[in-house]
C-alpha positions as protocol buffer text, in pm:
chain_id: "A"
residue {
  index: 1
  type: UNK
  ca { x: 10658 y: 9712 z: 12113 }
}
residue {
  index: 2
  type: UNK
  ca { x: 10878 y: 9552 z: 11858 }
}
residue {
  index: 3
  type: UNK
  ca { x: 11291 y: 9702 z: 11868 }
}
residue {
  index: 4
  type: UNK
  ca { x: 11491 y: 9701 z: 11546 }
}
residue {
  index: 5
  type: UNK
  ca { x: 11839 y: 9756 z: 11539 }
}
residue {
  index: 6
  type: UNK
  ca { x: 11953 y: 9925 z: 11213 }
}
residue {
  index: 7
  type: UNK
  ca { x: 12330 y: 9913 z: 11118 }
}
residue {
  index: 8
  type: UNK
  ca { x: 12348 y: 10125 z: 10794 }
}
residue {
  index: 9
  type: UNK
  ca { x: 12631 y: 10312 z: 10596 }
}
residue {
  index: 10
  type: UNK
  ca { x: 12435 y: 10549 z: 10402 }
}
residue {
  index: 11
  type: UNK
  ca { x: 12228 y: 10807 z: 10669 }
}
residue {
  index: 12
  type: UNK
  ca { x: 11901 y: 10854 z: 10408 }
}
residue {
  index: 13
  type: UNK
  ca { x: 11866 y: 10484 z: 10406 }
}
residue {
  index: 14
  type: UNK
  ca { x: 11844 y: 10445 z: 10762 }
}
residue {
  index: 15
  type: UNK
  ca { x: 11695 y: 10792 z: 10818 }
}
residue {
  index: 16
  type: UNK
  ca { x: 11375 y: 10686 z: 10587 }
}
residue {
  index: 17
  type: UNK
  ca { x: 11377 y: 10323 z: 10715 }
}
residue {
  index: 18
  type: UNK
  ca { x: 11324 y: 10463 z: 11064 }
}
residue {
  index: 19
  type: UNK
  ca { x: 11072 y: 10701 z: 10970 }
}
residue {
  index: 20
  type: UNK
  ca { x: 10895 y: 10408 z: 10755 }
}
residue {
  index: 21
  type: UNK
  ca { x: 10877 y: 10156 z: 11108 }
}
residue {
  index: 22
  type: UNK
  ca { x: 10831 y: 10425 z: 11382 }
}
residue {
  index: 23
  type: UNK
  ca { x: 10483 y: 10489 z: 11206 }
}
residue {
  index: 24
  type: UNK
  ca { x: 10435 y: 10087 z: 11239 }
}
residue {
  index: 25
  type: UNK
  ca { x: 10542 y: 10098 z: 11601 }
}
residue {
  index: 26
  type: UNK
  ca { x: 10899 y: 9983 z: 11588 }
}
residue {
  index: 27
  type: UNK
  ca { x: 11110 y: 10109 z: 11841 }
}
residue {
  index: 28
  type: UNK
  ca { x: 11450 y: 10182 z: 11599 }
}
residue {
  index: 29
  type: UNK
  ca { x: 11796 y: 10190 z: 11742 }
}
residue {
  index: 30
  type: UNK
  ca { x: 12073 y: 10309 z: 11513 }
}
residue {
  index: 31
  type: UNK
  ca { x: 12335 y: 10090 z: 11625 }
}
residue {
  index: 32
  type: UNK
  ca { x: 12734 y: 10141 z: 11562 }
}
residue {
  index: 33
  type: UNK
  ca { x: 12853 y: 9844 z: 11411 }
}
residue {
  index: 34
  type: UNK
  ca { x: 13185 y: 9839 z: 11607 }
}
residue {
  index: 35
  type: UNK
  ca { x: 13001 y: 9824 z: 11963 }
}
residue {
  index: 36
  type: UNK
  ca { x: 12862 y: 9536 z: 12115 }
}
residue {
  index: 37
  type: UNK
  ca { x: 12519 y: 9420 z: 12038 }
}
residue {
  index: 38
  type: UNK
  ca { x: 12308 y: 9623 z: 12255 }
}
residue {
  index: 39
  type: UNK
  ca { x: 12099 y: 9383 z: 12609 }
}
residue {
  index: 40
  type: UNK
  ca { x: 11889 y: 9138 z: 12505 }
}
residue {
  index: 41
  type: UNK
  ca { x: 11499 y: 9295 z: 12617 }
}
residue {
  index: 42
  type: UNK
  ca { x: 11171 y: 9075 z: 12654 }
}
residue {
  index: 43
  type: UNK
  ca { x: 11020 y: 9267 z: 12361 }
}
residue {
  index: 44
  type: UNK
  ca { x: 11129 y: 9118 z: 12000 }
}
residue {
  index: 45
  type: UNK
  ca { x: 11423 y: 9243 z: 11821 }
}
residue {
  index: 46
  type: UNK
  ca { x: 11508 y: 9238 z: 11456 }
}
residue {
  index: 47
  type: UNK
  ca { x: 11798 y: 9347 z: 11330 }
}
residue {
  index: 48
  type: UNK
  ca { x: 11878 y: 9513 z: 10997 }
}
residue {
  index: 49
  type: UNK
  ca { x: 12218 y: 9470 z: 10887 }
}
residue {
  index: 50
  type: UNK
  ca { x: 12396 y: 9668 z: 10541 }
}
residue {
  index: 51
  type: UNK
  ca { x: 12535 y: 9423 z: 10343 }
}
residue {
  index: 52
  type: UNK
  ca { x: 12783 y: 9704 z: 10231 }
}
residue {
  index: 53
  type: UNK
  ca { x: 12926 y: 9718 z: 10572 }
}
residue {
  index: 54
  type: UNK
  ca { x: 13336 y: 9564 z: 10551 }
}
residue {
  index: 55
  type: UNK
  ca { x: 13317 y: 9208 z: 10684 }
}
residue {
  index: 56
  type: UNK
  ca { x: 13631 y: 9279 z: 10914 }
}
residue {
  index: 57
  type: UNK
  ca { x: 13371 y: 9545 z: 11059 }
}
residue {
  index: 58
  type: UNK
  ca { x: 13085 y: 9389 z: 11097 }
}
residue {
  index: 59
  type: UNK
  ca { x: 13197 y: 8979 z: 11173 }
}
residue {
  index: 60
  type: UNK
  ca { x: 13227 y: 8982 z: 11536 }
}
residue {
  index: 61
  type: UNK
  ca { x: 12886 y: 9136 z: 11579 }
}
residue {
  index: 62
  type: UNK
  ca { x: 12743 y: 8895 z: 11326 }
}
residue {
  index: 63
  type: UNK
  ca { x: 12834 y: 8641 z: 11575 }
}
residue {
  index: 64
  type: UNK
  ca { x: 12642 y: 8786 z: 11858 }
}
residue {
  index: 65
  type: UNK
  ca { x: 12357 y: 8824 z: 11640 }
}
residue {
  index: 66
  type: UNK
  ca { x: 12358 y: 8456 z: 11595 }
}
residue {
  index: 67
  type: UNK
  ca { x: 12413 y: 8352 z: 11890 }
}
residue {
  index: 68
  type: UNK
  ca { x: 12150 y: 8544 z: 12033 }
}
residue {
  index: 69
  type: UNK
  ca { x: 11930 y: 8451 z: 11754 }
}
residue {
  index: 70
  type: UNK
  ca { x: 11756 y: 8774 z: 11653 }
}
residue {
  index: 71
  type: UNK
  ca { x: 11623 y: 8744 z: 11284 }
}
residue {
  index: 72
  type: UNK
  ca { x: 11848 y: 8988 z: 11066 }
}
residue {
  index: 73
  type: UNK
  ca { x: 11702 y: 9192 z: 10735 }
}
residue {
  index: 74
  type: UNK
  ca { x: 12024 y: 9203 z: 10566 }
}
residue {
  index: 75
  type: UNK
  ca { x: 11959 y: 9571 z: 10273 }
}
residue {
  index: 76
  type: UNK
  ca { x: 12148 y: 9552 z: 9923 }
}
residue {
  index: 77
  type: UNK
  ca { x: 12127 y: 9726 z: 9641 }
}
residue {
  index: 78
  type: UNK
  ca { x: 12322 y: 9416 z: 9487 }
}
residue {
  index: 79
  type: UNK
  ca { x: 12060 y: 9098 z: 9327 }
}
residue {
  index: 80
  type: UNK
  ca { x: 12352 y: 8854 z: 9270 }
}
residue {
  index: 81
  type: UNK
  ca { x: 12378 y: 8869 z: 9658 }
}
residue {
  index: 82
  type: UNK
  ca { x: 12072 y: 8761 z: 9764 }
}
residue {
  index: 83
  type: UNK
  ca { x: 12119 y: 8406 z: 9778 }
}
residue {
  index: 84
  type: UNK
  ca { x: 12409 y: 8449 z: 9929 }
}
residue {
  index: 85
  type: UNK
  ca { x: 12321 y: 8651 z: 10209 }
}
residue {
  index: 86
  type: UNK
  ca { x: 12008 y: 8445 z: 10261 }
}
residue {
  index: 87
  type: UNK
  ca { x: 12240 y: 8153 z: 10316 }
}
residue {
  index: 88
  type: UNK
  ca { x: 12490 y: 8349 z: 10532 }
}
residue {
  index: 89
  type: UNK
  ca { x: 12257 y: 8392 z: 10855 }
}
residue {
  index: 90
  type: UNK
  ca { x: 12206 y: 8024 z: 11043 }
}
residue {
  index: 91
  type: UNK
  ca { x: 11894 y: 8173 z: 11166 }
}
residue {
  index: 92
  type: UNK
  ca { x: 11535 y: 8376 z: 11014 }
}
residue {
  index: 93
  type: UNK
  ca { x: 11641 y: 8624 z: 10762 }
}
residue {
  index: 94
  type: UNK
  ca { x: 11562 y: 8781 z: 10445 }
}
residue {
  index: 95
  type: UNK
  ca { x: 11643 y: 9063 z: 10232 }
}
residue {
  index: 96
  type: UNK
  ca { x: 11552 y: 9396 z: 10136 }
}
residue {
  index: 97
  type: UNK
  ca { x: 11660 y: 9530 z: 9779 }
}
residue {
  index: 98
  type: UNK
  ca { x: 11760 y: 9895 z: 9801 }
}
residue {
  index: 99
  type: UNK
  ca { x: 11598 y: 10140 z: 9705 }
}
residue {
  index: 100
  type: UNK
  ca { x: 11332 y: 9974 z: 9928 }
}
residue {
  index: 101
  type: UNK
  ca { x: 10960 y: 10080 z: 9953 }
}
residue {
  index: 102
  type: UNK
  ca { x: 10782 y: 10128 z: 10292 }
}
residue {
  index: 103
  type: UNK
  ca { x: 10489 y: 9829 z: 10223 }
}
residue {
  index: 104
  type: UNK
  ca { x: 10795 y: 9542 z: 10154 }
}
residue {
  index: 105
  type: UNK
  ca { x: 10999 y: 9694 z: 10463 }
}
residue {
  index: 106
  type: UNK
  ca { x: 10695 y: 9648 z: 10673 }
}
residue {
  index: 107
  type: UNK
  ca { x: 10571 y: 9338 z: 10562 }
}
residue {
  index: 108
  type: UNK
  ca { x: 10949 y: 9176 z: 10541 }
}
residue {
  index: 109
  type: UNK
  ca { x: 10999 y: 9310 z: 10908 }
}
residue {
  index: 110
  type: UNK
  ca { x: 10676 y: 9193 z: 11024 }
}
residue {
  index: 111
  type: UNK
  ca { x: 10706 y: 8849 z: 10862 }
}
residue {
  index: 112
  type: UNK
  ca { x: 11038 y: 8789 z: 11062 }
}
residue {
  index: 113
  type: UNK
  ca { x: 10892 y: 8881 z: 11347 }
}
residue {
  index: 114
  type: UNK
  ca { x: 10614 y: 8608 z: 11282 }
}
residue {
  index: 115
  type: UNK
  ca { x: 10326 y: 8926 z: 11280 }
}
residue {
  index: 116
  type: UNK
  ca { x: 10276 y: 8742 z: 10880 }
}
residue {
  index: 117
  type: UNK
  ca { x: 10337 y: 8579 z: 10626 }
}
residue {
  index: 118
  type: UNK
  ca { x: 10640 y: 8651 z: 10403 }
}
residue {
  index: 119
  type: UNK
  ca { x: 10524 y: 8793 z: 10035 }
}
residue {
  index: 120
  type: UNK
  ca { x: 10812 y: 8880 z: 9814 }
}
residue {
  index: 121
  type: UNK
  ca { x: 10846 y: 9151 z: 9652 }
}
residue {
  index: 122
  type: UNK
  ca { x: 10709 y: 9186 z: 9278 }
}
residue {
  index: 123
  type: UNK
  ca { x: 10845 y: 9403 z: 9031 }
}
residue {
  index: 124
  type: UNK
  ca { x: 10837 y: 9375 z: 8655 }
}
residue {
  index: 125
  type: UNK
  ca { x: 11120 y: 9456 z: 8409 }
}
residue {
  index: 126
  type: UNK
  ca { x: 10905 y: 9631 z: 8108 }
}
residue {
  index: 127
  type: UNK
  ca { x: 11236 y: 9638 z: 7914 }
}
residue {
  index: 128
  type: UNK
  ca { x: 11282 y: 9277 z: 7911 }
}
residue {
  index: 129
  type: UNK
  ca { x: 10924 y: 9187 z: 7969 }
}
residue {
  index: 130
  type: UNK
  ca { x: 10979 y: 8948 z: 8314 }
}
residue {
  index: 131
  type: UNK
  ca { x: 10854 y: 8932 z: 8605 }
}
residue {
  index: 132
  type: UNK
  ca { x: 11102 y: 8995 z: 8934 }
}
residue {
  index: 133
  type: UNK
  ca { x: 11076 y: 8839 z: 9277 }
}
residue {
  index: 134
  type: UNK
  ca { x: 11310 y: 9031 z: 9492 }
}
residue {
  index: 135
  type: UNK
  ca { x: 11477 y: 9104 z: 9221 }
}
residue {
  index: 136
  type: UNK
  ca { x: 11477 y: 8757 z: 9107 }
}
residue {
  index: 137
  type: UNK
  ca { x: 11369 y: 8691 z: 8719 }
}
residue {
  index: 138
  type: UNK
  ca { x: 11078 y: 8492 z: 8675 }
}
residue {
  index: 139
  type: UNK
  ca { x: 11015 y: 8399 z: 8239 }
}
residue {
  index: 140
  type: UNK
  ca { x: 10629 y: 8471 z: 8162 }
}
residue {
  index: 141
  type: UNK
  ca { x: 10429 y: 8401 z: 7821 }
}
residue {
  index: 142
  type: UNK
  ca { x: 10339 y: 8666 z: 7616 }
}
residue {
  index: 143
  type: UNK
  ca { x: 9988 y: 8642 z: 7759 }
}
residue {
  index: 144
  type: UNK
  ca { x: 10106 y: 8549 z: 8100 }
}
residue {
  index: 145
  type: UNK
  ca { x: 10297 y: 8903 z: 8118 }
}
residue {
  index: 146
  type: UNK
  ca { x: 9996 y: 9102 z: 7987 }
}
residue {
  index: 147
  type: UNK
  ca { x: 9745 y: 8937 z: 8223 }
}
residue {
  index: 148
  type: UNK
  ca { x: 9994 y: 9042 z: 8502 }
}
residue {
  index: 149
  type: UNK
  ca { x: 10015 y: 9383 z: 8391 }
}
residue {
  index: 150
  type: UNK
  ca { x: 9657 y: 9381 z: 8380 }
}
residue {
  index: 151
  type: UNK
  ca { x: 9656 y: 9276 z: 8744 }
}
residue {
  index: 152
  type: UNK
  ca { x: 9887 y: 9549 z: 8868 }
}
residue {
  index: 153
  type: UNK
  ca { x: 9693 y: 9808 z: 8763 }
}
residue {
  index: 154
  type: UNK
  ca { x: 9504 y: 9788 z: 9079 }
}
residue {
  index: 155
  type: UNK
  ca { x: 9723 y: 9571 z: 9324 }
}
residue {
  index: 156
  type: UNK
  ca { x: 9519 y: 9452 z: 9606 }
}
residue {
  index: 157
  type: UNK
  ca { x: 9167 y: 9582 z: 9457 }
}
residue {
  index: 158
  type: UNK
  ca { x: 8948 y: 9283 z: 9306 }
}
residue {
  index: 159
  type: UNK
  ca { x: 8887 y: 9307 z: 8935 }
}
residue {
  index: 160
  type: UNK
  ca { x: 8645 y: 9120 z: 8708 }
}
residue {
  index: 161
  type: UNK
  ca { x: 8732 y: 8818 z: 8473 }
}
residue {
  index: 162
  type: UNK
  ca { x: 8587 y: 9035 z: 8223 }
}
residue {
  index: 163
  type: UNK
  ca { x: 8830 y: 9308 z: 8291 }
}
residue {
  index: 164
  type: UNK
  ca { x: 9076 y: 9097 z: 8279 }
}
residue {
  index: 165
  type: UNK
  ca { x: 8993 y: 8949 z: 7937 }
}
residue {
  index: 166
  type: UNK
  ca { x: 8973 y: 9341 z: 7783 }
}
residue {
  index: 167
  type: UNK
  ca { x: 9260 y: 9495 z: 7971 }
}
residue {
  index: 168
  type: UNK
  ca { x: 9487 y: 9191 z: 7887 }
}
residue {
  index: 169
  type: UNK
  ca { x: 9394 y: 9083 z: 7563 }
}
residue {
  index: 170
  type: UNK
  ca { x: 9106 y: 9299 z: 7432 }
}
residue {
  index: 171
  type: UNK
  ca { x: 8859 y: 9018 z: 7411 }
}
residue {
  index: 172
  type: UNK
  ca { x: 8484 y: 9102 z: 7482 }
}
residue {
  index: 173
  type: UNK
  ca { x: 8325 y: 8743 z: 7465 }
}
residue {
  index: 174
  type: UNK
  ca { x: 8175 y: 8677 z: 7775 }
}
residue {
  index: 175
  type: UNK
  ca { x: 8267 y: 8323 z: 7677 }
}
residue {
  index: 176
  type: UNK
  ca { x: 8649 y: 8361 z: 7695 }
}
residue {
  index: 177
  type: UNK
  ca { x: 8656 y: 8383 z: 8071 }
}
residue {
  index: 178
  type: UNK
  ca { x: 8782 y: 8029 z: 8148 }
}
residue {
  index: 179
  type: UNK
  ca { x: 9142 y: 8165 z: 7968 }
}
residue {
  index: 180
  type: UNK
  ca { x: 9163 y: 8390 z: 8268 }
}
residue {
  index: 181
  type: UNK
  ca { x: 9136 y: 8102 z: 8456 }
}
residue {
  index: 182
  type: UNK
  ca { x: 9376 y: 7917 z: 8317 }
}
residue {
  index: 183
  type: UNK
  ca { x: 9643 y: 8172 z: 8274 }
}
residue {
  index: 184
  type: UNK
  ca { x: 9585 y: 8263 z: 8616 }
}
residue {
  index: 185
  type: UNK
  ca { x: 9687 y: 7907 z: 8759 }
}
residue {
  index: 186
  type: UNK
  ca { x: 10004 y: 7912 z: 8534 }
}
residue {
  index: 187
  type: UNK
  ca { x: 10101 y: 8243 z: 8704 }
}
residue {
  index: 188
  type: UNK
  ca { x: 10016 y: 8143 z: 9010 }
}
residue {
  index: 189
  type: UNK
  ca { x: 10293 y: 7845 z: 8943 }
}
residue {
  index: 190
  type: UNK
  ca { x: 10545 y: 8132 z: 8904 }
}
residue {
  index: 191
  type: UNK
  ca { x: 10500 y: 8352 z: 9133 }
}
residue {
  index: 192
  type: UNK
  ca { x: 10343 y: 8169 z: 9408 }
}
residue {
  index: 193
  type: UNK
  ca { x: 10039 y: 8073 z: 9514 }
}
residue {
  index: 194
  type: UNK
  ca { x: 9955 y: 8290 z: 9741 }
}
residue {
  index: 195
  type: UNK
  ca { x: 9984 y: 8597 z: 9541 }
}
residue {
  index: 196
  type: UNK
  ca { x: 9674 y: 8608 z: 9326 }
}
residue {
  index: 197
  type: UNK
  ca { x: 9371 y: 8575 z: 9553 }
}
residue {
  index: 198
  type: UNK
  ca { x: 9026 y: 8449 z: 9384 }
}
residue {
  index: 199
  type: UNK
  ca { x: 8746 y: 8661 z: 9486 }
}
residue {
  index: 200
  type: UNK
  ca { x: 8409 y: 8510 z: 9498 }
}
residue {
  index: 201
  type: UNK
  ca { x: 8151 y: 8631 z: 9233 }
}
residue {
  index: 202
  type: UNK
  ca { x: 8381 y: 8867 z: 9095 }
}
residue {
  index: 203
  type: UNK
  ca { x: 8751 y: 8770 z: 8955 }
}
residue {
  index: 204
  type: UNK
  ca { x: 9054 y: 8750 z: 9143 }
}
residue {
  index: 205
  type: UNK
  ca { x: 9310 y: 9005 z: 9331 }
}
residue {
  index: 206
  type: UNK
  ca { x: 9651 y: 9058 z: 9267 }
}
residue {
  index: 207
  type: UNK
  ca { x: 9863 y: 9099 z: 9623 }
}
residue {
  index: 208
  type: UNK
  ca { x: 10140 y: 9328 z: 9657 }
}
residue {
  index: 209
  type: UNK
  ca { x: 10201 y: 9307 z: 10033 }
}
């Protein structure tokens, strides 16, 4: 059984993030941030550090953390400190945007712990009509956005190139398919390669976690 140590400000956060992993098996530990990191055990240990906790608190326990080596899941609520806190931690770590959903807590957790491989989370901004890794912008085409809202209507179900072409961009020639295709490699560019999965004899899959 996986341990995770959670050092949190705000009690709902931590109170749902422990719900969220005990379900996956975690073993969570609310930890004090002014004590000592708690014994190193032969089961593997993530921690999950607030980035709102006062670096006068929190600085001599970042330094057992590292040299220990646990990976660390720093939560913000802040984007402009993602690189930042991704280039922080000498060791694995990555970063969960608050508010957080269960699937990208799991799958960011797991993916530390080396259980997968790390998907980042996709969002879109309807307002300004982008796409958002962890919170990150990523500019899409006009037709680039609509074929990836056509996607997320049913994240991680397969859907037709057909479907695609109608939901999209309200084409019904059968003929138009290789534009689904194409558009589908240029998002793929953007977003990574491993987020739109091509399923045989039938279209392709958009993954969420």
């Amino acid at each position: 059984m996986a341990r995770m140590l959670v050092y949190g400000t705000e009690e709902s956060v931590t109170r749902k993030l422990s719900q969220v992993m005990q379900k996956e098996g975690f073993a969570v530990q609310n930890c004090d941030a002014y004590a000592h990191l708690p014994t190193p055990i032969d089961e593997p240990t993530l921690v999950v550090l607030d980035a709102r906790l006062k670096w006068s608190v929190c600085r001599p326990l970042f330094s057992e953390i590292q040299t220990v080596g646990y990976p660390v899941l720093f939560l913000t609520a802040d984007k402009e400190m993602m690189s930042h806190l991704r280039a922080l931690y000498r060791g694995q770590s990555d970063v969960l945007m608050l508010p957080f959903s269960p699937k990208t807590a799991i799958m960011k957790a797991q993916a530390l712990l080396g259980h997968a491989e790390p998907l980042r989370e996709l969002t879109i901004d309807e307002a300004e009509r982008v796409a958002l890794l962890d919170g990150e912008r990523v500019e899409l085409t006009a037709q680039e956005y609509a074929l990836l809202l056509a996607l997320m209507e049913n994240p991680d179900m397969p859907i037709s190139r057909e479907q695609l072409l109608r939901k999209a961009w309200g084409y019904q020639s059968m003929g138009e398919t290789r534009t689904v295709d194409v558009h589908v490699q240029r998002l793929r560019k953007k977003l990574g390669v491993e987020r739109i999965e091509t399923v045989y004899k039938c279209g392709y899959r958009l993954k969420m976690a």
